[in-house]
C-alpha positions in Angstrom: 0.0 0.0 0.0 1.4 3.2 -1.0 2.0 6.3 1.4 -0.6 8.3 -0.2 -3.2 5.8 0.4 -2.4 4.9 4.7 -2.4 8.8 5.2 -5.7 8.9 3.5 -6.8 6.1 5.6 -5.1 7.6 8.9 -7.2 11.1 8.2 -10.5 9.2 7.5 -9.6 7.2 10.6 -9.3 10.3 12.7 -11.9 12.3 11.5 -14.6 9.1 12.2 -12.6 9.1 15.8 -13.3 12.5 16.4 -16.8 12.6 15.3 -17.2 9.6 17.5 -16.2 11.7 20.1 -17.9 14.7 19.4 -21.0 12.9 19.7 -19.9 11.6 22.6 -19.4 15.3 24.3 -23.0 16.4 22.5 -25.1 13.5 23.7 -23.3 14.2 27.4 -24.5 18.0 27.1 -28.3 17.2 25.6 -29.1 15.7 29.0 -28.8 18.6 31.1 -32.2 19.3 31.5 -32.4 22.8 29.9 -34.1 23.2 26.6 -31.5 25.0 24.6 -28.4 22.8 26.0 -31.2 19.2 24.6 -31.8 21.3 21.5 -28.2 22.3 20.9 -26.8 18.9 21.6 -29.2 17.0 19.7 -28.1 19.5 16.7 -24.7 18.6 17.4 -25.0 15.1 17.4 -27.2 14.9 14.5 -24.5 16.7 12.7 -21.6 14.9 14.2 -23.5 11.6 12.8 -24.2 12.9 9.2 -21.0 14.2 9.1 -19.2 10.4 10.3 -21.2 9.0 7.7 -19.3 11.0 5.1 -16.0 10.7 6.6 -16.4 6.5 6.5 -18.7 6.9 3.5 -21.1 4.6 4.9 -23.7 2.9 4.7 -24.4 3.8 0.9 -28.1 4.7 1.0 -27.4 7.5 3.0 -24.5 8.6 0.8 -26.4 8.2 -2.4 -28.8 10.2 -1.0 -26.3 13.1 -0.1 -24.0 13.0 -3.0 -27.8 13.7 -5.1 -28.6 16.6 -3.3 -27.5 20.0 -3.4 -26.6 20.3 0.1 -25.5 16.7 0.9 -22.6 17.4 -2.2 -21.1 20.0 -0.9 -20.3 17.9 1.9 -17.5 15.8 -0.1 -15.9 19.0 -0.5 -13.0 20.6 1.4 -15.2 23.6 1.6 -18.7 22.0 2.5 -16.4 19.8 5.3 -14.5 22.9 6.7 -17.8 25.2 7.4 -19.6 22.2 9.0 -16.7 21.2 10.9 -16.0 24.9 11.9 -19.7 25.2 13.1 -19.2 21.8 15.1 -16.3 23.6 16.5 -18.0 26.7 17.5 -20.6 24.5 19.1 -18.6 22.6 21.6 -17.1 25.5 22.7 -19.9 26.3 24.6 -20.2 22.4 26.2 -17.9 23.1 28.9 -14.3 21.3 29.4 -14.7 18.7 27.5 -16.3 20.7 24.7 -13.3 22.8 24.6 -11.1 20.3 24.2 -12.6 18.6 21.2 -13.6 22.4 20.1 -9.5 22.3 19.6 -9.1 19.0 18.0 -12.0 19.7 15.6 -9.9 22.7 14.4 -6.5 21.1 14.6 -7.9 18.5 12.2 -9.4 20.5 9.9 -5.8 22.7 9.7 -4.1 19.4 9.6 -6.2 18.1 6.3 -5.3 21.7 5.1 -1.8 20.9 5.9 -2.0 17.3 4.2 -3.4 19.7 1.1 -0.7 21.8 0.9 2.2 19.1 1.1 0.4 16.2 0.2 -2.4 17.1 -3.5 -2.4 13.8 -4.3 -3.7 12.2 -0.6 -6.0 15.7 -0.6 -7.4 14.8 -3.9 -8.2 11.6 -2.6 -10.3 12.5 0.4 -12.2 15.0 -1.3 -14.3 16.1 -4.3 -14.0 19.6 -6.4 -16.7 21.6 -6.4 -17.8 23.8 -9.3 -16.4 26.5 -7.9 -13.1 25.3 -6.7 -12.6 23.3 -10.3 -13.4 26.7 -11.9 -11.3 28.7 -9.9 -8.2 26.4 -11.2 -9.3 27.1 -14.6 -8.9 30.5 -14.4 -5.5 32.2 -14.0 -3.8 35.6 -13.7 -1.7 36.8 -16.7 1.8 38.6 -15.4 0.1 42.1 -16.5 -2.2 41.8 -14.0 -5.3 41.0 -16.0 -7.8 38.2 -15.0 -7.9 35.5 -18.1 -9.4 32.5 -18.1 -7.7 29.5 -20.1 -10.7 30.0 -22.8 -10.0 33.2 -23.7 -6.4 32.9 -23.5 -6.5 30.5 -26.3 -9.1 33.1 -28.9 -5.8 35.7 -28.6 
């Protein structure tokens, strides 16, 4: 097995850890018997489990179902993954101690993956989709004038 594919393994791996634990922490703050803390933890959790399901990309029903929607598509992406993983973040900050601490690891794993990106394309490629915008983004380019040309138009000159 090459390198490219244990370190996509390891980062799957460690993201389904952590969601496993952020549920954890969630469920742990839905039963204090306020309505906001049940509401918010439920939300959490709910999130937390959508969100495992795409890291292990399991079972295939559900992931059928969210690779055809608009929503459930931008999940695969780094960009649909960071914002939800940023809100999850957010979230357990307010869940006390523990909260905190997997507030942190939520955001040291989503810099890591970024990290992995920058060093690693191939293994970032490999965990996650383009989106249209990111695949057009790449497809356009800056000329050395300093005027914005995409490859299309660059090619009519």
């Amino acid at each position: 097995m090459s390198s490219k594919h244990r370190l996509t393994r390891s980062f799957r791996t460690l993201s389904a850890l952590l969601y496993l634990l952020n549920i954890a922490v969630s469920v742990r703050f839905a039963l204090i018997p306020e309505y906001l803390d049940i509401l918010i933890g439920i939300m959490i959790t709910v999130i937390c489990l959508v969100m495992l399901c795409v890291a292990i990309e399991a079972p295939s029903p559900m992931i059928m179902r969210l690779e055809n929607s608009r929503i459930g598509e931008m999940l695969f992406t780094f960009r649909g993954r960071y914002m939800v993983d940023l809100l999850i973040a957010l979230f357990l900050f307010g869940m006390g101690a523990w909260g905190i601490v997997m507030g942190v690891l939520t955001l040291l794993l989503i810099f890591g993956i970024r990290f992995l990106g920058v060093k690693q394309p191939d293994a970032f490629n490999e965990i996650f989709r383009q989106s249209d915008i990111e695949s057009q983004s790449q497809a356009d380019s800056y000329t050395l004038e300093g005027t914005y040309d995409t490859e299309g138009s660059a090619a009519e000159r």
